[in-house]
C-alpha positions in Angstrom: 92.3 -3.9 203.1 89.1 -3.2 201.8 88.2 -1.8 198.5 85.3 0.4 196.8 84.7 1.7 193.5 83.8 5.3 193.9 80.3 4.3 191.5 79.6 2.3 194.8 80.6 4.4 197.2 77.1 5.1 198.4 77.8 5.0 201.9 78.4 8.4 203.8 81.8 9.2 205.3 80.4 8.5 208.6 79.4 4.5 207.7 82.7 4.2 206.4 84.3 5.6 209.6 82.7 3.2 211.6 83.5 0.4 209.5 86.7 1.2 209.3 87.0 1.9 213.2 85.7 -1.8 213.3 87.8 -3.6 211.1 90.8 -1.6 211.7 91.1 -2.0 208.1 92.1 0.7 205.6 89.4 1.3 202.8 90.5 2.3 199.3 88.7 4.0 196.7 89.2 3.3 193.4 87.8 4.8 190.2 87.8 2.4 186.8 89.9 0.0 189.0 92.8 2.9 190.3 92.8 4.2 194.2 92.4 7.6 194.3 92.2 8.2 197.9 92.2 6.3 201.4 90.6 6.1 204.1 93.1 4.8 207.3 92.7 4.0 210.5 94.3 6.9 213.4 95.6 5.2 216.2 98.3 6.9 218.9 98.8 10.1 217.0 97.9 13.6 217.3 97.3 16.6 215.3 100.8 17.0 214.8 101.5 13.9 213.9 98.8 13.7 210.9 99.7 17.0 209.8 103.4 16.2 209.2 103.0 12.6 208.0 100.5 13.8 205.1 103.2 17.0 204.6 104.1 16.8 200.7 107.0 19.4 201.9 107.8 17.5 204.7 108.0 13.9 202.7 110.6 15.9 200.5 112.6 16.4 203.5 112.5 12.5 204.0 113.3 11.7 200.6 116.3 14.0 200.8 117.3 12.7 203.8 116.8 9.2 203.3 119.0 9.9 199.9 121.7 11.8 201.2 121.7 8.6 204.2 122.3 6.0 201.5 125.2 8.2 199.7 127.0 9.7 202.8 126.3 6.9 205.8 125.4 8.9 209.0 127.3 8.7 212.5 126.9 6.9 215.5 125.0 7.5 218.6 128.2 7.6 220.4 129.7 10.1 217.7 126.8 12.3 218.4 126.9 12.4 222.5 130.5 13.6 222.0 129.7 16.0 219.4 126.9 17.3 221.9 129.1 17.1 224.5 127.5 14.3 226.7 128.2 11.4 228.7 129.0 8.2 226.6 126.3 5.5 227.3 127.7 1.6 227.4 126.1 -0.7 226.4 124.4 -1.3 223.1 125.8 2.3 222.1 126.1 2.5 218.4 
């Protein structure tokens, strides 16, 4: 990970980009020493993808769910094909 101090940050986005596209390294800059924003390398995802994973609403949901996970436990796969009605899969069916 690379770091820059927003005074030095005299590069324009584009340089950065490149650099970053290059290294494959995520650049941080920080002001007085604190990041205040990121820039990350994209690789295999789409619009979509971006939109929801920088989501503050939809990181709630996560947070939730992770939560409500670690309290409750969840239910198999094999719990779930019968719920949905479907065939059971052998195997490694969990």
């Amino acid at each position: 990970m690379k770091t820059v101090d927003l005074a030095n940050a005299t590069s324009s986005l584009a340089d950065y980009s490149r650099q970053m596209r290059t290294s494959r390294e995520t650049i941080v800059v920080t002001k007085r020493g604190k990041p205040v924003a990121a820039l990350v390398p994209v690789t295999d995802a789409d619009w979509e993808t971006i939109r929801v994973s920088s989501s503050p609403v939809f990181q709630r949901i996560i947070a939730r769910s992770r939560k409500r996970q670690a309290r409750e436990g969840g239910i198999s796969s094999a719990e779930m094909r019968r719920r949905l009605n479907l065939p059971a899969k052998h195997g490694n069916d969990r």
